[in-house]
VOPAGU-2260 file (C-alpha; in pm, 1 decimal, decimal comma):
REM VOPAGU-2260
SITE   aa  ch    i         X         Y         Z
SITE  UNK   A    0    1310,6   -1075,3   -1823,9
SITE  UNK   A    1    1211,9    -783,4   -2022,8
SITE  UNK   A    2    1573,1    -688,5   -2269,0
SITE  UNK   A    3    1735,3    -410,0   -2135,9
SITE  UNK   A    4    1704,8     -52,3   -2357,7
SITE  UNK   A    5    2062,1      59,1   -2305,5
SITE  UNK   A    6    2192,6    -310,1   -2378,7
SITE  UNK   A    7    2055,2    -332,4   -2729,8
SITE  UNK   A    8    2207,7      36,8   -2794,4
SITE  UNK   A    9    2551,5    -120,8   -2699,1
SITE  UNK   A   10    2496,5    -421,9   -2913,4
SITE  UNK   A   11    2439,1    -207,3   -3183,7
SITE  UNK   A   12    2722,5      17,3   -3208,6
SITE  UNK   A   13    2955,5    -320,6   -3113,2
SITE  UNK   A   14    2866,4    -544,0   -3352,0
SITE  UNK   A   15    2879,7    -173,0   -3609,8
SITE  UNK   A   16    3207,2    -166,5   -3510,5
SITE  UNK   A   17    3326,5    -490,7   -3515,5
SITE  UNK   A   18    3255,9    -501,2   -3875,9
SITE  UNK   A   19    3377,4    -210,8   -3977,5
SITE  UNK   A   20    3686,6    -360,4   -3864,4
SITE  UNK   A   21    3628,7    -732,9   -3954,3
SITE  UNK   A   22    3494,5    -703,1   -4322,1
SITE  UNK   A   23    3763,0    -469,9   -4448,1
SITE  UNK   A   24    3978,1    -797,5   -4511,1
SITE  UNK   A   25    3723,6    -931,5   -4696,9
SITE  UNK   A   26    3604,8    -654,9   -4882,1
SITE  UNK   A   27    3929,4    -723,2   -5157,0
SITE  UNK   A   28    3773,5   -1114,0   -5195,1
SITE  UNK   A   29    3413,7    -979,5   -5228,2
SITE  UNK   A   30    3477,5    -688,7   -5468,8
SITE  UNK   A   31    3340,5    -435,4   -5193,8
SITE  UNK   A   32    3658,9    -191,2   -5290,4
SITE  UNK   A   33    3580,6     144,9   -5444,9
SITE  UNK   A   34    3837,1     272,9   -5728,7
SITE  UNK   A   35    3940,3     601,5   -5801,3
SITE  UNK   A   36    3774,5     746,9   -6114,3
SITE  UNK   A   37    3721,9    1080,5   -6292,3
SITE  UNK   A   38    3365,6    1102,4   -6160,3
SITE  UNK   A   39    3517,4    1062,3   -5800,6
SITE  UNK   A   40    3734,2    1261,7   -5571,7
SITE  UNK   A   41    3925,2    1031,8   -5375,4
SITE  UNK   A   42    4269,3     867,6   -5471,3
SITE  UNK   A   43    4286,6     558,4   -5289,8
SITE  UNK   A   44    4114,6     225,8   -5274,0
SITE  UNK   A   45    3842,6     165,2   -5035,1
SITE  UNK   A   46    3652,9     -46,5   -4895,7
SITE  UNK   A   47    3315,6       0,7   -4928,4
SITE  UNK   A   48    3153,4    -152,2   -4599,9
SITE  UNK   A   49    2987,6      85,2   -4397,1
SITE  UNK   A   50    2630,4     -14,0   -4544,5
SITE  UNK   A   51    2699,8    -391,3   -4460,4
SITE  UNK   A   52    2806,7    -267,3   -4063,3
SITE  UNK   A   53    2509,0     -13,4   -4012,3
SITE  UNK   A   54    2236,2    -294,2   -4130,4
SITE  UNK   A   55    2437,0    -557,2   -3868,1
SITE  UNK   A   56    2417,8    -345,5   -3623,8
SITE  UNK   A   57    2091,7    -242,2   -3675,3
SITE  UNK   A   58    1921,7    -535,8   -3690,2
SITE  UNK   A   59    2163,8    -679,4   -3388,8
SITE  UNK   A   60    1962,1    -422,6   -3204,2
SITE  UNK   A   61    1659,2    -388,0   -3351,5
SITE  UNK   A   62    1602,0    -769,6   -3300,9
SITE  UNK   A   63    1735,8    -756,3   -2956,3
SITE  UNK   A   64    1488,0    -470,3   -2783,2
SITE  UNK   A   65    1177,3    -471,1   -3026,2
SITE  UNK   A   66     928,9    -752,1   -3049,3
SITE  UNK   A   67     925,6    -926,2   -3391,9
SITE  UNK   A   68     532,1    -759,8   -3546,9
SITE  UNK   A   69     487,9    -740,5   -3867,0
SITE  UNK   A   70     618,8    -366,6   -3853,3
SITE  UNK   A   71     908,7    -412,2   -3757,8
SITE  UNK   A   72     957,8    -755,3   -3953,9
SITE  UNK   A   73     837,3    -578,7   -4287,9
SITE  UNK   A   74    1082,1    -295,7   -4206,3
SITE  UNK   A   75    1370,2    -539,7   -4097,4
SITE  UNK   A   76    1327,0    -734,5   -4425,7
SITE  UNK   A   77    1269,4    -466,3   -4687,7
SITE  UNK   A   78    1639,3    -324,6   -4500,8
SITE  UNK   A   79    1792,5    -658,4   -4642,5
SITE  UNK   A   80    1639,8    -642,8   -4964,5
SITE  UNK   A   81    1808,4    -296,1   -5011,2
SITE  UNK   A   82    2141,7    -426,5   -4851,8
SITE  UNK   A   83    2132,5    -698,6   -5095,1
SITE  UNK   A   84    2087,8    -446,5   -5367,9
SITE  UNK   A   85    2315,8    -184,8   -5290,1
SITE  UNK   A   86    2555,8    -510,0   -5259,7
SITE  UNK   A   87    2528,9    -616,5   -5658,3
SITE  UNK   A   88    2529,5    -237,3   -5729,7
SITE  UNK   A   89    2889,3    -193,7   -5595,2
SITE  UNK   A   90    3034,3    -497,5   -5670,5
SITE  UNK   A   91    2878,8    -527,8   -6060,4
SITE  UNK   A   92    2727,8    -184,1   -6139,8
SITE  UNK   A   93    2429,2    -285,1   -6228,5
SITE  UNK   A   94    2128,8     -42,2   -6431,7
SITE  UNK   A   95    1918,5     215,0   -6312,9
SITE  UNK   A   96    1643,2     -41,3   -6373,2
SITE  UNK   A   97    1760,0    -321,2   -6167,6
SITE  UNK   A   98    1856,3     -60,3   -5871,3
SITE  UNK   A   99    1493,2      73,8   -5905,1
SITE  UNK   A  100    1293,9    -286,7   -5938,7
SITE  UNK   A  101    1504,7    -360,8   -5581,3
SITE  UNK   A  102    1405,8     -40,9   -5413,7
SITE  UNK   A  103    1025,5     -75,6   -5499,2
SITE  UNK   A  104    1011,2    -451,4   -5416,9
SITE  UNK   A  105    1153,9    -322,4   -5076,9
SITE  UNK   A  106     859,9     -34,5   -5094,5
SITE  UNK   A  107     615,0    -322,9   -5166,7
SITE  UNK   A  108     735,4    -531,2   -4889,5
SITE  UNK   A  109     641,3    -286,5   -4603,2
SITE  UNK   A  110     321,2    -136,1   -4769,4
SITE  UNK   A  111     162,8    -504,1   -4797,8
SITE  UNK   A  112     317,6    -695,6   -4485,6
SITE  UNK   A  113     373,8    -360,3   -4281,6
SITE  UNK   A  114      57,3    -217,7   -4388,8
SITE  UNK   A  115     243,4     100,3   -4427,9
SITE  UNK   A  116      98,2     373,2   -4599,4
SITE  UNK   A  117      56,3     744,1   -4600,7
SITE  UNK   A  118    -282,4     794,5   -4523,9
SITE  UNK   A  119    -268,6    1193,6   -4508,6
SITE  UNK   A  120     -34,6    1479,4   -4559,2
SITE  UNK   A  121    -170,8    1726,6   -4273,7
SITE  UNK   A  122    -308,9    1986,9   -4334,7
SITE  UNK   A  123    -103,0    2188,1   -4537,3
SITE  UNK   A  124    -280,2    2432,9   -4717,3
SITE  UNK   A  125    -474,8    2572,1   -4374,5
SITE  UNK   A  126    -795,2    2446,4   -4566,3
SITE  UNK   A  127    -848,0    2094,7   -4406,7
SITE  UNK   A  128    -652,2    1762,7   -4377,1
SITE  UNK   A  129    -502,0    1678,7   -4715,5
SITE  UNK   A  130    -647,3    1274,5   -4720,7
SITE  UNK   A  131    -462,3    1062,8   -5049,3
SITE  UNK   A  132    -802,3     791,5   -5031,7
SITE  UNK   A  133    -711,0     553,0   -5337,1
SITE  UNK   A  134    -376,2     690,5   -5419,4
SITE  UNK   A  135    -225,6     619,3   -5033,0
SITE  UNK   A  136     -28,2     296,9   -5185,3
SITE  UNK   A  137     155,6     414,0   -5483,7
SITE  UNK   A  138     222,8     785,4   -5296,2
SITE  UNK   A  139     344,3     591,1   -5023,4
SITE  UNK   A  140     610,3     344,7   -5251,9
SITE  UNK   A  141     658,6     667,4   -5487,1
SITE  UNK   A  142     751,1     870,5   -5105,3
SITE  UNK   A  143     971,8     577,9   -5022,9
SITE  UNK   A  144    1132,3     510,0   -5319,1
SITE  UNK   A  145    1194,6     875,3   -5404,7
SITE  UNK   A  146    1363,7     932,7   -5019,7
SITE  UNK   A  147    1558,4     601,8   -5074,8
SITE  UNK   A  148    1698,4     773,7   -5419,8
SITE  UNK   A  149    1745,3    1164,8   -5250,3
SITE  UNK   A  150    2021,2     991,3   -4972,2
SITE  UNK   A  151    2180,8     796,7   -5229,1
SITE  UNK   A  152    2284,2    1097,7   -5482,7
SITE  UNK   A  153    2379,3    1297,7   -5174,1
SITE  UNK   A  154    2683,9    1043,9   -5125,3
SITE  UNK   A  155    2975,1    1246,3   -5297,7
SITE  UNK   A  156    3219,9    1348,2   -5049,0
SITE  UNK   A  157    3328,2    1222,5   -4767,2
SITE  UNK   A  158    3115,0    1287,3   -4447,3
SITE  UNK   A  159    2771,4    1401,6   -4613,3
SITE  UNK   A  160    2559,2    1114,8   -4588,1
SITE  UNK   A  161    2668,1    1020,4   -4275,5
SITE  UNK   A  162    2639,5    1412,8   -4084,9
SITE  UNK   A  163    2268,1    1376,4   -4345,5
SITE  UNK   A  164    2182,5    1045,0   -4147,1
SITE  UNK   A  165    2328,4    1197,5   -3796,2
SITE  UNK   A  166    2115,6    1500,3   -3835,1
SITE  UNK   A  167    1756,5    1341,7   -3898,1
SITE  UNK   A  168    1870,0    1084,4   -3668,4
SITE  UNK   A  169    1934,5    1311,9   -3394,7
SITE  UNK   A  170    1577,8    1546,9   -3508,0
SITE  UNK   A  171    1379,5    1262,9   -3505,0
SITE  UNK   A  172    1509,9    1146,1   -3171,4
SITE  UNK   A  173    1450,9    1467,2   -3022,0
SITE  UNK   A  174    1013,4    1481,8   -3135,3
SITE  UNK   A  175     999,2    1119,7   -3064,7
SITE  UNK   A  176    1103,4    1181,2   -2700,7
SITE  UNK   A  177     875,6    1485,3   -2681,7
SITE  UNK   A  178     606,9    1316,1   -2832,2
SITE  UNK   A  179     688,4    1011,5   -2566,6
SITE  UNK   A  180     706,7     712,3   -2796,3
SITE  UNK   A  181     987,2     486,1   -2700,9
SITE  UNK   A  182     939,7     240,8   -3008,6
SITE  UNK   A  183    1102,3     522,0   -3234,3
SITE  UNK   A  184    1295,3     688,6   -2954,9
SITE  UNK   A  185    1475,4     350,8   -2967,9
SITE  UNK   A  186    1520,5     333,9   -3283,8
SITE  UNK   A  187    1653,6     678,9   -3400,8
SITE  UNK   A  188    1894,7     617,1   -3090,3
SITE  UNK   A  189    2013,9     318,8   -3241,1
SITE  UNK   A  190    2063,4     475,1   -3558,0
SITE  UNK   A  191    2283,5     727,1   -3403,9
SITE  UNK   A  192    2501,7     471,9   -3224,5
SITE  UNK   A  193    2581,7     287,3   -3540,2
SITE  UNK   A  194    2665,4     560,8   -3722,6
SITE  UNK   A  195    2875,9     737,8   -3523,9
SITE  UNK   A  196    3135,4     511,4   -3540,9
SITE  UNK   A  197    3056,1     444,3   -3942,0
SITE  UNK   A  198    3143,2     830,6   -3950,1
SITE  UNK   A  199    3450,5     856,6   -3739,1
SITE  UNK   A  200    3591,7     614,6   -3997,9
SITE  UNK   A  201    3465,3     781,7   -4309,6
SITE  UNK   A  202    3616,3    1089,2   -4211,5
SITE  UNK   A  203    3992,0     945,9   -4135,1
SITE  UNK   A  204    4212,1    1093,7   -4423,2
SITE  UNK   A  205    4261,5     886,6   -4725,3
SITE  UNK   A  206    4548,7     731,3   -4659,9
SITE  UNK   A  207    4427,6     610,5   -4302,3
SITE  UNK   A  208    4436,4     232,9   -4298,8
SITE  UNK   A  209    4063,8     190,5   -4184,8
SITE  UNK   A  210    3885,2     487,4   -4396,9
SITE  UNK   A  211    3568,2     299,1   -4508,6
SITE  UNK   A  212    3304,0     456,1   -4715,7
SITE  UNK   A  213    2940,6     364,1   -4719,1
SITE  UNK   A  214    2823,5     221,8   -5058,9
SITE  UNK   A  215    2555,5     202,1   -5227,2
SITE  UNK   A  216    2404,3     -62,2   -4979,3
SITE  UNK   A  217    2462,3     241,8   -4701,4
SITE  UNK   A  218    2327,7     514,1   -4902,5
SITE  UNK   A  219    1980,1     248,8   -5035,0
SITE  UNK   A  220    1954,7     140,4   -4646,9
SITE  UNK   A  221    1975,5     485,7   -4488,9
SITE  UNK   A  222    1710,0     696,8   -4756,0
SITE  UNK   A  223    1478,9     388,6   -4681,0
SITE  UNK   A  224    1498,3     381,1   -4323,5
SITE  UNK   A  225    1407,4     764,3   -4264,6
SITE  UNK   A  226    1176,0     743,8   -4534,6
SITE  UNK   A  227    1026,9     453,5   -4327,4
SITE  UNK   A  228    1057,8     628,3   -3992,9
SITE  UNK   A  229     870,6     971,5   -4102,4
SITE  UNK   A  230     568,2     815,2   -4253,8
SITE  UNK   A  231     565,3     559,6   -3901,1
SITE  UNK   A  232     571,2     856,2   -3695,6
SITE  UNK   A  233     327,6    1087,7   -3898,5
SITE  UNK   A  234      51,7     865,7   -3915,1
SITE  UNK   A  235    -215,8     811,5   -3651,0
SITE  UNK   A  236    -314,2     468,4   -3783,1
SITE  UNK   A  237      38,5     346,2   -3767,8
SITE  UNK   A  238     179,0     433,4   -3431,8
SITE  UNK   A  239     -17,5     542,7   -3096,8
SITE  UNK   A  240     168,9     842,4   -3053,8
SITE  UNK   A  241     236,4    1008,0   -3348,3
SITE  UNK   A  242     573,6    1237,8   -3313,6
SITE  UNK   A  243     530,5    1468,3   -3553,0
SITE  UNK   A  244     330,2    1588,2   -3869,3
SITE  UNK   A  245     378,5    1491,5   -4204,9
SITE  UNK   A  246     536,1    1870,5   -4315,1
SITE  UNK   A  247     850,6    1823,0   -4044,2
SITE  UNK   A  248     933,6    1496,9   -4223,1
SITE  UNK   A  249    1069,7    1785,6   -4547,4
SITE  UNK   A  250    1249,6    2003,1   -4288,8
SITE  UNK   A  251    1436,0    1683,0   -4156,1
SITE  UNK   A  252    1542,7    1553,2   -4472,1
SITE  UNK   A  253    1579,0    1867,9   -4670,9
SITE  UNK   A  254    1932,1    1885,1   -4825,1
SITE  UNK   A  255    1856,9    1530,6   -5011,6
SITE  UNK   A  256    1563,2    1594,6   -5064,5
SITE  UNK   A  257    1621,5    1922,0   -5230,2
SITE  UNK   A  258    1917,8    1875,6   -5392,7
SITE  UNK   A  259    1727,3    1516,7   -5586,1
SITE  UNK   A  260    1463,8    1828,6   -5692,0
SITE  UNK   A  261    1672,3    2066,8   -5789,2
SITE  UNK   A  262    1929,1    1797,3   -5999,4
SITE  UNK   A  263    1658,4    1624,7   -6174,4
SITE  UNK   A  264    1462,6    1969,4   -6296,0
SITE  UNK   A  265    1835,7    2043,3   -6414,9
SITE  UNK   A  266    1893,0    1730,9   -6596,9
SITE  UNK   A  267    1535,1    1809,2   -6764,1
SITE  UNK   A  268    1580,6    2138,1   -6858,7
SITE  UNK   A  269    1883,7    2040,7   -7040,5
SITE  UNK   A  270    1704,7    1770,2   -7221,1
SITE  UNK   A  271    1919,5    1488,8   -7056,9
SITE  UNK   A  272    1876,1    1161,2   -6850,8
SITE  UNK   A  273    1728,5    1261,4   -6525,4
SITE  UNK   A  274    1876,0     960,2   -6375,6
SITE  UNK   A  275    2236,1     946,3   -6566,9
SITE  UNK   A  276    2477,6    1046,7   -6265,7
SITE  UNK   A  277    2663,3    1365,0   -6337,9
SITE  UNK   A  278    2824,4    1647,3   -6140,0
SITE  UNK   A  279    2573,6    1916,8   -6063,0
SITE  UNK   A  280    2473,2    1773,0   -5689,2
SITE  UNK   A  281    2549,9    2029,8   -5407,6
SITE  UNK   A  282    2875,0    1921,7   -5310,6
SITE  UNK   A  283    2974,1    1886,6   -5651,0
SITE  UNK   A  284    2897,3    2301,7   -5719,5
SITE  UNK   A  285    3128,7    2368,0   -5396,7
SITE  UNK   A  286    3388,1    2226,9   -5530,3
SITE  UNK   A  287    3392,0    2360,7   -5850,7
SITE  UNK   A  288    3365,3    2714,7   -5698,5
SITE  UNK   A  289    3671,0    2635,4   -5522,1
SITE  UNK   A  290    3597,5    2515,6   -5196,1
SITE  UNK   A  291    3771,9    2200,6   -5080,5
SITE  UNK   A  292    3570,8    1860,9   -4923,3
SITE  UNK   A  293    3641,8    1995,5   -4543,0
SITE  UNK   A  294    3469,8    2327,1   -4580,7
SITE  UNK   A  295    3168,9    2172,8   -4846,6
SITE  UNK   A  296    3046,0    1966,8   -4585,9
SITE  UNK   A  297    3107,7    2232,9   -4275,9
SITE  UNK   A  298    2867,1    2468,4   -4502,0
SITE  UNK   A  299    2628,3    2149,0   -4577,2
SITE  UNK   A  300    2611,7    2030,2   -4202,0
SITE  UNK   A  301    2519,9    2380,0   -4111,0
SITE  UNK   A  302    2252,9    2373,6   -4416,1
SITE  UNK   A  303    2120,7    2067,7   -4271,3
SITE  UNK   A  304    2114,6    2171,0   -3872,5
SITE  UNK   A  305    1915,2    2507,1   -3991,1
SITE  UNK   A  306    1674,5    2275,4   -4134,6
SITE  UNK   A  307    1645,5    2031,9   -3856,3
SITE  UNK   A  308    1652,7    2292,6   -3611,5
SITE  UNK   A  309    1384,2    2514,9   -3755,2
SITE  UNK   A  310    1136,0    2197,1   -3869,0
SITE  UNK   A  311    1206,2    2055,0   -3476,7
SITE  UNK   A  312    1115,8    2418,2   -3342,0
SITE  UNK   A  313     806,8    2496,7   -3522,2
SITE  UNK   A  314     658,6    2090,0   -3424,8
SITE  UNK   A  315     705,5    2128,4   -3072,7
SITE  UNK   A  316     556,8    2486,8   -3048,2
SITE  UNK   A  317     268,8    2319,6   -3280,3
SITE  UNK   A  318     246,1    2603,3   -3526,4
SITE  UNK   A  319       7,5    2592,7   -3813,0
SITE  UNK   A  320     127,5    2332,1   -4079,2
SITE  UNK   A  321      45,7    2640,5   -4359,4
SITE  UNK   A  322     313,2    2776,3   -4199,5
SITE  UNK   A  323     551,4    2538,5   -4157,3
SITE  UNK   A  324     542,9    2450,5   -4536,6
SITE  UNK   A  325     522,7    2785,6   -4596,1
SITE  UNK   A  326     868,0    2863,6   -4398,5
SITE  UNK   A  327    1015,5    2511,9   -4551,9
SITE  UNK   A  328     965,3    2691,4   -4887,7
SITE  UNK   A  329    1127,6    3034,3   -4809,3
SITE  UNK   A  330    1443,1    2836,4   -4661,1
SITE  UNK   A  331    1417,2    2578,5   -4989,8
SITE  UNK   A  332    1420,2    2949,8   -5189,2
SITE  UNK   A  333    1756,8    3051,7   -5003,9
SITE  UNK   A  334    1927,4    2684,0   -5081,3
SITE  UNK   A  335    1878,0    2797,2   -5459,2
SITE  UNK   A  336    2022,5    3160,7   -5377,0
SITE  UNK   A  337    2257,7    2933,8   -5300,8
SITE  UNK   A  338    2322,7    2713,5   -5584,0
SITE  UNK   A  339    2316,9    3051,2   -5782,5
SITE  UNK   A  340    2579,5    3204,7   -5625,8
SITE  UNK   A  341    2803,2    2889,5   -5612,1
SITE  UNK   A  342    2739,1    2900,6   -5996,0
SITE  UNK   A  343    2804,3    3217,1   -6051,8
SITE  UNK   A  344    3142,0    3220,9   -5866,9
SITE  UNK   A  345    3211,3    2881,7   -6093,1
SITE  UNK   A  346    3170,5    3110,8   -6429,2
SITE  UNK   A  347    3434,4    3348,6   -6287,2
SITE  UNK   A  348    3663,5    3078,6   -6191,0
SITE  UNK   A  349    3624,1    2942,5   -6539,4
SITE  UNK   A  350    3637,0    3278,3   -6699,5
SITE  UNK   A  351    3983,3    3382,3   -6469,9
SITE  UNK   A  352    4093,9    3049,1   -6596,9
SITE  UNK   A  353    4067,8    3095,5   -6990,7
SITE  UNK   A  354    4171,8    3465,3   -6980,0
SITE  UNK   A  355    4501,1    3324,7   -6787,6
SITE  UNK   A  356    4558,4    3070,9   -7077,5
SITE  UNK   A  357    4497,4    3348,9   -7308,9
């Protein structure tokens, strides 16, 4: 009997949700708890198991619906290899290195199993398809790795990475089913039935018993997996029916995308670490111009659906790809308006604030 499509859906979000509420009591023994620090803006301890539920779930599902090829076996396995070290990252903090060496051994494992690889970029330039030849492997782990990276600096406040995930889960859902390919209609619908209730949690107030918050094995998994998912469905050698072209992969996962730009040509300019955390991500500027968590990630979501929504529009009416990447850089233009202005309002505050103490 063939498994039953809206089954493994259910299976997912259950077992999702039956550890979100299971693990929490263990998350104390295991040293999954997150601390209040300078660096971070809530005030309570809490648990940090929402990347542990959404790969359960996931694979609950996954392994239910989808047979076991070496696609979906490379992807399933490279997902625990990022779980594992998101895991050691939250409970011992380990180095940029280690966190890096872990993301491109997961990279490795679905380019050489999976045979996973960007083979070409579209054509972007309205001059002919942009092949990569010889360079297809390391663009492909630097593509994956990179993604994997963008998702996991965007988790700052409550909400973001999750309405991120929701938002290319729900995009991609939408050109897979236009496209007609039910392997990734399945999965970006499983994806949005675990992490709707990963969400609902993450956005109880603080001092909500069950608030949970994703980790680093949440933010790892999640990059990875639509980093996997728009190179699977932009490729003609990897999938039958490809859902979309390579350019709508950067309108779906703009705002981490962007923002990882934008932060590490900051950190260069000012001749510091690129990858030494600090507070100059998105979310971080809307705070300091005043705005509180609630109506930072209203204004983000809203960021993020004009993305989705324009890079959705423009692949079903099949526009030029010139175009596309030529509208995705007049939007990407506005998002630094943007930061400007957020700035700008930030040196007033600041300047308000010393002639008050003066």
């Amino acid at each position: 009997m063939t498994p039953s499509f809206e089954v493994a859906l259910v299976l997912g979000f259950a077992v999702t949700v039956a550890c979100l509420l299971g693990l929490r009591r263990l998350a104390p023994h295991w040293g999954l708890i997150d601390y209040p620090t300078e660096r971070k803006q809530h005030r309570k301890e809490t648990p940090l198991i929402g990347g542990v539920a959404i790969f359960a779930g996931l694979v609950a599902s996954l392994m239910w619906w989808l047979p076991l090829i070496p696609l979906i076996n490379s992807f399933l396995v490279a997902c625990g290899v990022l779980v594992f070290v998101g895991l050691i990252d939250d409970i011992y903090d380990v180095s940029v290195r280690v966190r890096l060496l872990g993301q491109t051994i997961a990279a490795s494992v679905v380019v050489i199993s999976g045979d996973i690889y960007l083979l070409s970029l579209g054509n972007l330039f309205g001059i002919g398809e942009v092949t990569l030849g010889i360079l297809a492997w390391p663009v492909t782990l630097l593509a994956l790795v990179g993604v994997t990276n963008a998702f996991n600096m965007l988790d700052g406040i409550d909400g973001l990475l999750g309405m991120s995930s929701l938002t290319a889960a729900g995009a991609f859902l939408i050109v897979s089913a236009v496209a007609g390919n039910p392997l990734l209609m399945f999965i970006a619908a499983t994806l949005l039935c675990i992490l709707i209730p990963y969400l609902i949690l993450n956005l109880l107030p603080e001092n909500n018993h069950y608030k949970v918050f994703m980790g680093d094995a949440g933010s790892l998994l999640m990059g990875f997996i639509f980093a996997w998912l728009m190179i699977v469905g932009s490729q003609d050698h990897l999938t039958s029916a490809p859902v979309m072209d390579p350019v709508t992969g950067l309108f779906l996962l703009a705002l981490p995308l962007v923002d990882l730009v934008t932060v590490l040509l900051r950190r260069i300019k000012q001749r510091r670490n690129p990858f030494m955390a600090d507070r100059q991500h998105i979310h971080h500027l809307f705070g300091k111009a005043g705005y509180s968590t609630q109506q930072a990630l209203v204004r983000l979501t809203l960021i993020m659906w004009a993305f989705a929504g324009v890079g959705v529009t423009l692949q079903c009416l099949q526009l030029s790809e010139s175009f596309r990447l030529m509208v995705f850089a007049l939007l990407t233009l506005g998002y630094m308006a943007l930061t400007k202005r957020l700035k700008n309002i930030m040196a007033r505050r600041m300047k308000k604030t010393i002639e008050g103490q003066g």
